[in-house]
N, C-alpha and C positions, 0 to 999 in steps of 0.2 A: 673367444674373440673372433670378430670376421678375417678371414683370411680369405684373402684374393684366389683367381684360379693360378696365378704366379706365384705363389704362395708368401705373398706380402699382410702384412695388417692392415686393414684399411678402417676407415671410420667412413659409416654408411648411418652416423645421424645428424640431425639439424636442429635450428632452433623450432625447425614445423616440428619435431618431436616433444617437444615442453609438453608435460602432462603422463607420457606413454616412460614405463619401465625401462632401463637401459643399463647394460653391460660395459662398463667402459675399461682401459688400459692409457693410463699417461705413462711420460718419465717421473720418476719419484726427485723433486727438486731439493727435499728436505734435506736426506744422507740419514733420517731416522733408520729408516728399516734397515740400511746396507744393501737393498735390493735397487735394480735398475729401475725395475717395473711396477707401480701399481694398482689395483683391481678395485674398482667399486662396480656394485650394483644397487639399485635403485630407484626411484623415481625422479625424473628429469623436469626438476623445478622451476628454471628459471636455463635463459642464454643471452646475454646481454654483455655489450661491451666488453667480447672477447670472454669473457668466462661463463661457467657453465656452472650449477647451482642442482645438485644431486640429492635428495633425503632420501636416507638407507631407511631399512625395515624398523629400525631403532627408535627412527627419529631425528637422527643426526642426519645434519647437513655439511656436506662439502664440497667445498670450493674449488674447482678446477680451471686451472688457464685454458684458454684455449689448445692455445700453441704447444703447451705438453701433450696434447692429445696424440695417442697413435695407431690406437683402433675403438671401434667402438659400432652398437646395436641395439637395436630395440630387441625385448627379450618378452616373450611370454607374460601377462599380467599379475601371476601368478602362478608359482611353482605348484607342481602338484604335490598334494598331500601324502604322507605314506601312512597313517592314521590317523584313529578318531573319526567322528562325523562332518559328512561334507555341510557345509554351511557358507554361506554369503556373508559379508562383514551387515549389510543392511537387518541382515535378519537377526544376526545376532545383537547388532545394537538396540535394535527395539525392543528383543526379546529381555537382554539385561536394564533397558530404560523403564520396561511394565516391573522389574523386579526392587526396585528403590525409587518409588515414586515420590514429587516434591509434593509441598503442601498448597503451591500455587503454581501451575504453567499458563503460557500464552506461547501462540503460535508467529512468527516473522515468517509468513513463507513455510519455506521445509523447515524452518529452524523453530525450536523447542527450547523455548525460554524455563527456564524452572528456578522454582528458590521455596528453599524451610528455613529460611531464620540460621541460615549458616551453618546446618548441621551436616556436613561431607561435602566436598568439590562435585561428588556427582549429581548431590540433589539441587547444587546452586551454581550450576553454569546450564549455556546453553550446549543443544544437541543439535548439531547441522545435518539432517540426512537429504537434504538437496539443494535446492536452488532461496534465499532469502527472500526473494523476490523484489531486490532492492540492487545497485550497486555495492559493491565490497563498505566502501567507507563508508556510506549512508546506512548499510546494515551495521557495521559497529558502533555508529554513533547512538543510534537507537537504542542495542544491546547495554550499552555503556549507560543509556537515561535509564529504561526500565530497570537496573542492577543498582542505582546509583537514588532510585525512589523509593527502593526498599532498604538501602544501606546497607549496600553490601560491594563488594568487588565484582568487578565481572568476569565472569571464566569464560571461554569456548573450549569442551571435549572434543579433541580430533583423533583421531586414528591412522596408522600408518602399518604397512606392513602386507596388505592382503588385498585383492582385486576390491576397487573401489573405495578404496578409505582417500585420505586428505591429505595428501604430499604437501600436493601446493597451494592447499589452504594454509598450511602449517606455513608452508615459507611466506604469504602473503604476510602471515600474521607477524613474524617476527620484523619483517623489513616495515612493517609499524611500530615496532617496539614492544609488542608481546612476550613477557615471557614463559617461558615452559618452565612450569614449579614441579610437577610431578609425571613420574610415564612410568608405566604398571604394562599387562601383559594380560590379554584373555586366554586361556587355554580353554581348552574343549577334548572330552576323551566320551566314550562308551561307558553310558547307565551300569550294564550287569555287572564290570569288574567289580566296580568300587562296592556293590552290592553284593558280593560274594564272601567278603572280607567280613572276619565277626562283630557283630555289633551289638553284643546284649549290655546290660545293665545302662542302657540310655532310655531316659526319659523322655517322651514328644508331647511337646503340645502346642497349642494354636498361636498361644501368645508368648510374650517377653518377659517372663513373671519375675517378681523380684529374685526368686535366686538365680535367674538367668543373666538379668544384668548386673547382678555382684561378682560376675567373671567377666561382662564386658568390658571393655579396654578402654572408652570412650565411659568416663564417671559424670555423674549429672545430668543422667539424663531426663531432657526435658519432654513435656509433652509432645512437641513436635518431633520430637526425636524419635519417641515410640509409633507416633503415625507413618513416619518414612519405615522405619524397621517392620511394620505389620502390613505394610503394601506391597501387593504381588497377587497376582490370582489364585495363587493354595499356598500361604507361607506357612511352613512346619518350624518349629525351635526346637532343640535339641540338649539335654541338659547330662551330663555326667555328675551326677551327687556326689561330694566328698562332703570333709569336714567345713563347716563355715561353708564358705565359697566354693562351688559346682569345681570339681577337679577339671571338665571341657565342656563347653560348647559348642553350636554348630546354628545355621540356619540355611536353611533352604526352599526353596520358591519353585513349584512345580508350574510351568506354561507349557502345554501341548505336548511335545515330544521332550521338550528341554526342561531337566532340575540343575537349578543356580544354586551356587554353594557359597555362604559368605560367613563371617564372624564366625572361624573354627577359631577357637581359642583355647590354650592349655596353661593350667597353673603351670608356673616354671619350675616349679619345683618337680614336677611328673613328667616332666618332657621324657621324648625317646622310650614311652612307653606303648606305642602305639593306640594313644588317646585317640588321637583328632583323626587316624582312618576307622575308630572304632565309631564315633560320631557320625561321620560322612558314609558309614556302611547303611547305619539305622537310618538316617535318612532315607540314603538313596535307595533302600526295599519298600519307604512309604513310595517313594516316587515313582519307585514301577508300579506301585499298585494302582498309582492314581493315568497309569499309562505312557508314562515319560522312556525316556527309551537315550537318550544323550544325553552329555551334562557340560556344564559348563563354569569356572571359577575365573577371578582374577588373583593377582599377588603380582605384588612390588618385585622390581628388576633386580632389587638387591636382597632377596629374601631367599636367600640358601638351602635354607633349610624345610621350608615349604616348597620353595620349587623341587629340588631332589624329591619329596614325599608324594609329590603329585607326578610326578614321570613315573615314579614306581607304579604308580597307581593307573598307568594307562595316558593320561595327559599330555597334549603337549602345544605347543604356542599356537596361534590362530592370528593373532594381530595384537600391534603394541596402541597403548591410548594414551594422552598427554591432556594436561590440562594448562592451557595459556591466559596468564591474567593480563589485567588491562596494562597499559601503560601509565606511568605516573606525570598526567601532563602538567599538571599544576605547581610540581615541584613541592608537594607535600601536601595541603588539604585540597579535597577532591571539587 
């Protein structure tokens, strides 16, 4: 917190600070915590008639009175990392958007229209990496015709959590009626651990073959489904043979320095056998071989048990992503 040369708390932000990171300290009005005081940090979304409009690293937004306020600061835009590889949210986003490519994009501006026929929120929302080149409402109206000609919902992917991601795109969005259906978590850790780790009796190959997708999770898959899965500029598949149905899989997408890890999957019945690092080991030795050197994965906020497996494994958060669907103006058909 700022503390004066008096040794007081002062608040040393404004609404000139909307946009920039901030440290703040109110009175707790609730009586939840029992505590006098409490602490967010964040991104300073909004300050408008007396209150002050915060999105933490999460995604969450909160709402602060003014007049609770008792100190407060603009704070660094980013804390610094203590591992893994350094990386910009821009580069990562692009790098994960060449790794699950749609089957149709158009460009608004900086924003990346995508859509396959409904198969994953990432292959069928857009991707803002700057300016629309439009006013906000006139880019979503747009967003909302192009989404709505191919019969589909409209998403916007935004990010929060890391220098330069979308605080207060997120808050524009919701104060339209947006809402946030899902928020997942990129993590980024170092190539050679995970490659250190044993990896034999895994099979690779180029493609999705059928006994690869008799462990996928996502049944029926369609054509367009297999072109989003084989898109990426070196994607590897990774197979564990069991009985029937591949005991794990794995996929992986080599770009430059970066291999992406996605669809590790384990029969439930073998879990906790150290499947899915035996998967992502074999991978990740094609992927040094192909030169890659960092790696990079997502997993859902509520997923315990991969996220634990991937700390061990060197891993650890980088920025959170959310996916915002349209509003439902019509009151039922679109």
């Amino acid at each position: 917190m700022e503390i004066s040369a008096a040794g007081r708390l002062v608040v040393r932000i404004s609404a000139a600070d909307v946009g920039k990171r901030v440290s703040v300290r109110c009175l707790d009005e609730t009586g939840v915590t029992g505590e006098k005081f409490t602490d967010t940090v964040g991104v300073l979304t909004s300050w408008d008639n007396g209150v002050l409009m915060i999105t933490r690293r999460d995604g969450e937004s909160v709402r602060i009175a003014e007049a609770a306020l008792v100190a407060g600061k603009v704070v660094p835009a980013e804390p610094a990392r203590r591992r893994g590889p350094a990386a910009s949210y821009e580069e990562l986003a692009r790098v994960s958007a060449r790794s699950w490519r749609p089957v149709e994009s158009e460009w608004l501006g900086e924003w990346e229209l995508r859509a396959a026929s409904g198969f994953t929120r990432r292959a069928n929302s857009v991707l803002p990496l700057g300016d629309p080149g439009l006013p906000l409402d006139e880019a979503l109206v747009a967003v909302r015709r192009w989404y709505g000609e191919r019969g589909l919902p409209a998403y916007v992917q935004t990010a929060t959590g890391a220098a330069g991601t979308q605080e207060v795109l997120c808050a524009e969005l919701e104060t339209r009626g947006w809402t946030r259906e899902v928020t997942a978590e990129l993590w980024t850790g170092a190539l050679a651990p995970v490659a250190d780790r044993p990896g034999e009796g895994v099979v690779l190959s180029r493609e999705a073959d059928a006994d690869w997708l008799a462990r996928y999770q996502r049944k029926g898959v369609s054509e367009v489904a297999l072109r989003v899965l084989g898109s990426g500029p070196s994607v590897w598949f990774a197979t564990v043979p069991g009985e029937g149905a591949p005991a794990a899989i794995g996929r992986c997408v080599v770009d430059g320095r970066w291999a992406g890890f996605a669809a590790v999957e384990v029969d439930p019945a073998l879990r906790r056998r150290g499947l899915a690092s035996t998967v992502m080991a074999a991978l990740a030795r094609r992927a040094l071989d192909e030169g890659a050197s960092a790696a990079w994965l997502q997993v859902e906020s509520d997923n315990a048990g991969a996220r634990a497996l991937y700390e061990r494994m060197g891993f650890a958060p980088h920025h959170a992503y959310h996916h915002y669907r349209e509003p439902d103006l019509s009151g039922g058909a679109r």
